[in-house]
C-alpha positions, -999 to +999 in steps of 0.1 A: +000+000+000+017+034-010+014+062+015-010+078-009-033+056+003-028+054+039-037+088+037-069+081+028-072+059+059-061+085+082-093+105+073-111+075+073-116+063+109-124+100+123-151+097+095-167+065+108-168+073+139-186+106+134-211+082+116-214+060+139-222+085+168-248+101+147-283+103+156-294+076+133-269+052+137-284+050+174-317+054+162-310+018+142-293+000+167-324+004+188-349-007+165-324-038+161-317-046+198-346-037+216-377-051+212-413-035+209-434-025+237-471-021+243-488+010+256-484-017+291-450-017+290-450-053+282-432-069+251-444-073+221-433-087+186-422-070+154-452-082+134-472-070+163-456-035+161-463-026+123-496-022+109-512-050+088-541-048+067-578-052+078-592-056+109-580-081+138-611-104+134-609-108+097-575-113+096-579-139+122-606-157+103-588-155+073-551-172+087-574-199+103-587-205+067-558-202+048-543-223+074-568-248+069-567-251+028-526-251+030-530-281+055-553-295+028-535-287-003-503-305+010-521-335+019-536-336-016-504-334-033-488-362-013-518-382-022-515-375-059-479-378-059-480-415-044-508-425-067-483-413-098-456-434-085-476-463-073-507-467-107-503-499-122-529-512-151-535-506-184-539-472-179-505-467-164-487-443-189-518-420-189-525-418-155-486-414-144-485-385-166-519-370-153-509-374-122-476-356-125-496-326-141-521-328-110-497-328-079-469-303-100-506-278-103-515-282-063-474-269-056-477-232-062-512-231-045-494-241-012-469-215-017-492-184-019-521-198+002-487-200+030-474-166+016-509-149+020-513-158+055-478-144+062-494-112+047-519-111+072-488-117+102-491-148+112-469-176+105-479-204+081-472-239+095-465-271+067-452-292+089-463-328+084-470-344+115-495-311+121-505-315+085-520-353+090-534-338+123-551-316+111-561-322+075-597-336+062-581-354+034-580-385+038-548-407+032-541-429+002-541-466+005-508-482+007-486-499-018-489-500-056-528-493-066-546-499-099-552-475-120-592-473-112-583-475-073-562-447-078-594-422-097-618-436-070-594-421-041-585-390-059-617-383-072-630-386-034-602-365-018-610-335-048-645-337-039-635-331-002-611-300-014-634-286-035-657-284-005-636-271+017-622-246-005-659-233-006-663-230+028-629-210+032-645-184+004-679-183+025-658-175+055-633-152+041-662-126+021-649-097+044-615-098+027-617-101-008-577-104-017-580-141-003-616-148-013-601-141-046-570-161-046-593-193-030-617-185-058-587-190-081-576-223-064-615-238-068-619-230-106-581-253-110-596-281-083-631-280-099-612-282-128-592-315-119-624-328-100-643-331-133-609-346-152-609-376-125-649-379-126-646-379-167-620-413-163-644-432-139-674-424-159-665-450-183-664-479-163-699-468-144 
């Protein structure tokens, strides 16, 4: 280093430290290191601290629904994805690649019925132990399937989404943004339901 430019740093640290006295400097090691109080004095979150849209009640029945559907939609994809590895019959190739469609369709409607409820400050919860707690879905059979065993389970656990999903849009009418985006989800499930009810209806 040429003494050039260890003139530069002799400027440099009374510079930084000017900085790092400054008023907002301190003001943003606060906001990092101390957390938020209520008017009680007591201690409160971050999320709790900033505003969030809507009221507290419909943002609480809106988490609990999106929570719900998110529990639901994961469960569905598991289902779907162990019937496309597990179809056997002479229907195999068509159903595999069905199936990969359906589960690969269900994947970004857990992401943003997750991201929505982190919108509305709460944290979304995927975990799978809570998931099969809590889910109305009902698990897939076991083992390699055939390929009508596999439409009669799907076509039952659609039904029970696409009723759900219309329950979460009755319950969520005072807050349109998610109304809308479960609205979205039904017209895809609806969608699938009628794919899966259009295979079985030949053998009927």
């Amino acid at each position: 280093m040429t003494f050039r430019h260890l003139g530069h740093l002799r400027y440099a640290a009374p510079i930084a430290a000017a900085l790092l006295a400054g008023p907002a400097f301190a003001q943003s090691t606060d906001t990092n290191t101390n957390p938020a109080t209520s008017s009680s004095g007591t201690e409160t979150s971050t999320q709790n601290s900033v505003s969030l849209p809507l009221s507290q009640d419909v943002r609480r029945t809106s988490t609990e629904a999106l929570q719900q559907v998110t529990y639901d939609l994961i469960a569905l994809q598991h289902n779907v994805h162990q019937a496309h590895w597990n179809v056997q019959g002479i229907e195999f190739y068509q159903l595999h690649e069905f199936y990969g469609e359906l589960y690969s369709a269900l994947l970004p409607f857990i992401d943003q019925a997750a991201e929505r409820k982190l919108a509305l400050g709460e944290a979304a919860d995927g975990r799978l132990v809570p998931t099969a707690e809590n889910t109305t879905i009902q698990p897939i059979d076991e083992g390699y399937l055939n390929d009508r065993q596999t439409l009669e389970l799907l076509e039952a656990n659609y039904a029970t989404m696409s009723s759900d999903l219309y329950s979460a849009i009755d319950a969520t009418e005072d807050d349109l943004v998610t109304q809308d985006l479960l609205i979205g989800f039904s017209h895809v499930i609806d969608k699938h339901f009628w794919q899966l009810r259009a295979h079985l209806e030949r053998g009927r």
